[in-house]
C-alpha positions as CSV (number, residue, x, y, z in Angstrom):
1,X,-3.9,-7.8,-11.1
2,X,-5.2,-5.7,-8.3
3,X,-2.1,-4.4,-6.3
4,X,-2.7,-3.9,-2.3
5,X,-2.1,-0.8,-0.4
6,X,-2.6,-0.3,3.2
7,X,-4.7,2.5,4.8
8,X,-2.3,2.8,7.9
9,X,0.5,3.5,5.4
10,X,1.3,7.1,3.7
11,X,3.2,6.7,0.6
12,X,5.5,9.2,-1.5
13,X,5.4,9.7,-5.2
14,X,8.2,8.0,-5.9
15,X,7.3,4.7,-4.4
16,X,8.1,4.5,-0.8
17,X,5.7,4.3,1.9
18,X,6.0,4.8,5.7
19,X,4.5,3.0,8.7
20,X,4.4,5.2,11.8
21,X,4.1,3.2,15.5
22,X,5.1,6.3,18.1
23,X,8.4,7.8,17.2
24,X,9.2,4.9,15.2
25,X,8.5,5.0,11.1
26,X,8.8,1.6,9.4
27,X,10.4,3.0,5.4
28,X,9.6,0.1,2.6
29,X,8.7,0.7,-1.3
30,X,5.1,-0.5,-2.7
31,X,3.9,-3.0,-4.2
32,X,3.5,-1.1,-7.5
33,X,7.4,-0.3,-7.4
34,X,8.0,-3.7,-7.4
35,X,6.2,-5.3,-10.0
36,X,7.5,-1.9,-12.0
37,X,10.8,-3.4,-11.1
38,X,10.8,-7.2,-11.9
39,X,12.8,-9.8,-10.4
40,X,14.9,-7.7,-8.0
41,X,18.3,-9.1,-7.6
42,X,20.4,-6.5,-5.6
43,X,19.1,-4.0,-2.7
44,X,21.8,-1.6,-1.3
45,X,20.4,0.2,2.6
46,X,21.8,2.3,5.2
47,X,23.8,1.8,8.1
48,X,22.7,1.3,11.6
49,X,23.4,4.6,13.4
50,X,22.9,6.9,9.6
51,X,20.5,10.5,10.1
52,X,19.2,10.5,7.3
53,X,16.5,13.8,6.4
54,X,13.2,13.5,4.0
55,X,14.3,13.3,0.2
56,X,17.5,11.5,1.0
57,X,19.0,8.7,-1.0
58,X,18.9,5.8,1.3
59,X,19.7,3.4,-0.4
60,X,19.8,1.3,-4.3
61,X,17.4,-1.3,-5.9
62,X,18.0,-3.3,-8.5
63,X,16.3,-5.8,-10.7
64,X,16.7,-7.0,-14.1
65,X,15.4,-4.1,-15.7
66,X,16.7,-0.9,-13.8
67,X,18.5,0.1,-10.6
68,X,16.1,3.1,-8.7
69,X,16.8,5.0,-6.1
70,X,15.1,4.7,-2.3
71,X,14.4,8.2,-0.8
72,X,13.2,8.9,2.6
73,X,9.6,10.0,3.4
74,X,10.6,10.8,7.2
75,X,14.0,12.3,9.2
76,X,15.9,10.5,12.0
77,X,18.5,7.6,12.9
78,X,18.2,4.2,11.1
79,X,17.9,2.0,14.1
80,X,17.0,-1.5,12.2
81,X,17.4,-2.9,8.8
82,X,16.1,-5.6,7.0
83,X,19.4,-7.6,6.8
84,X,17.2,-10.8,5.5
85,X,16.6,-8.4,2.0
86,X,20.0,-7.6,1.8
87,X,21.1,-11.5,1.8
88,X,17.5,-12.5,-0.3
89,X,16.3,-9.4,-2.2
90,X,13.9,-10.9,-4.1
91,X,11.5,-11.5,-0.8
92,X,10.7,-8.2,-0.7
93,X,8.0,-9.4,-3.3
94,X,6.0,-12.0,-1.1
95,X,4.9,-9.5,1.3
96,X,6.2,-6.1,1.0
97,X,4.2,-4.1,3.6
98,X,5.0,-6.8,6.3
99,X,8.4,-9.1,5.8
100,X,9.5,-7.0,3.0
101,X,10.3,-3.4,5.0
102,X,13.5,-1.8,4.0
103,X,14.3,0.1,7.3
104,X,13.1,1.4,10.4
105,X,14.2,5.2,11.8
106,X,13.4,6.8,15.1
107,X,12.1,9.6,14.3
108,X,13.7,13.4,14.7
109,X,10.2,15.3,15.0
110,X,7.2,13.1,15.2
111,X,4.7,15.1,14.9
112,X,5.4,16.5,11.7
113,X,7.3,14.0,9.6
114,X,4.3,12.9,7.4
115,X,3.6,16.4,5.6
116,X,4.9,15.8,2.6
117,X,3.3,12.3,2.2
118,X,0.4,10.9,0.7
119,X,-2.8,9.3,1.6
120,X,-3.6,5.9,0.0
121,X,-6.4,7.3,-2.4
122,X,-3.8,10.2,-3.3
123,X,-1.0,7.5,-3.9
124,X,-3.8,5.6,-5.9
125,X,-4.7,8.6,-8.1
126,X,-0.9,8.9,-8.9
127,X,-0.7,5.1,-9.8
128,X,-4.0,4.3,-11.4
129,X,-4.9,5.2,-14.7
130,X,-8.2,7.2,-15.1
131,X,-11.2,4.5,-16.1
C-alpha cells in the first residue's frame, strides 16, 4: 500500500506533521503513524488556551497495540482542537491530513518554527526502506 504524504506539509521524525497558513500551524500525525498504530481507540489533546514549545508532549494516542506519545513540531497557544477525534478517534484514519488534524496553534515566532522539521522526501527517507 502506497501511503500519501503532502508536499505543503513538514513532518518530524517521530510522526507528526505541520501545516503552516500565516501564523497559524495546523499539528496532525501521518499516515504512516497510523497504520503503525492500528485501530486507534483513545486520543488524549491539549487544552484551548495551553503554550506549548517544540518537543512537547501534547498529547496521548492509543490503539490496540500501543499508546504513543504526540510531540510538537512548532511553539505557541492551542487555539482549536479537533473535538470530533476526541468523541470518534478512529476517523483520524479516513483522511488524516484534512478531517483528521489533531490541533491548531498560533504560532510564537513564525518565521522560524519549521527548523527542526523535515521535508517530505526527508520524512520519506526516514520511513521507506531502501529498494
Amino acid at each position: 500500500m502506497t501511503l500519501e504524504y503532502p508536499e505543503d506539509l513538514r513532518y518530524l521524525d517521530s510522526h507528526e506533521y505541520v501545516r503552516l497558513d500565516g501564523e497559524i500551524a495546523t499539528i496532525g500525525i501521518t499516515a504512516f503513524a497510523i497504520e503503525e498504530l492500528g485501530d486507534i481507540v483513545f486520543l488524549e489533546l491539549p487544552e484551548l488556551g495551553d503554550a506549548i514549545e517544540v518537543e512537547d508532549n501534547i498529547g496521548t494516542i492509543e490503539s490496540v497495540k500501543a499508546v504513543s506519545e504526540i510531540y510538537a513540531p512548532v511553539a505557541g497557544t492551542v487555539i482549536d482542537r479537533n473535538d470530533m477525534l476526541i468523541e470518534s478517534p478512529e476517523a483520524i484514519a479516513d483522511d488524516p491530513y484534512g478531517e483528521g488534524w489533531l490541533i491548531k496553534v498560533r504560532l510564537d515566532n513564525p518565521d522560524d518554527e519549521l527548523e527542526n522539521t523535515l521535508s517530505v522526501q526527508e520524512y520519506r527517507s526516514l520511513i521507506e526502506p531502501e529498494e
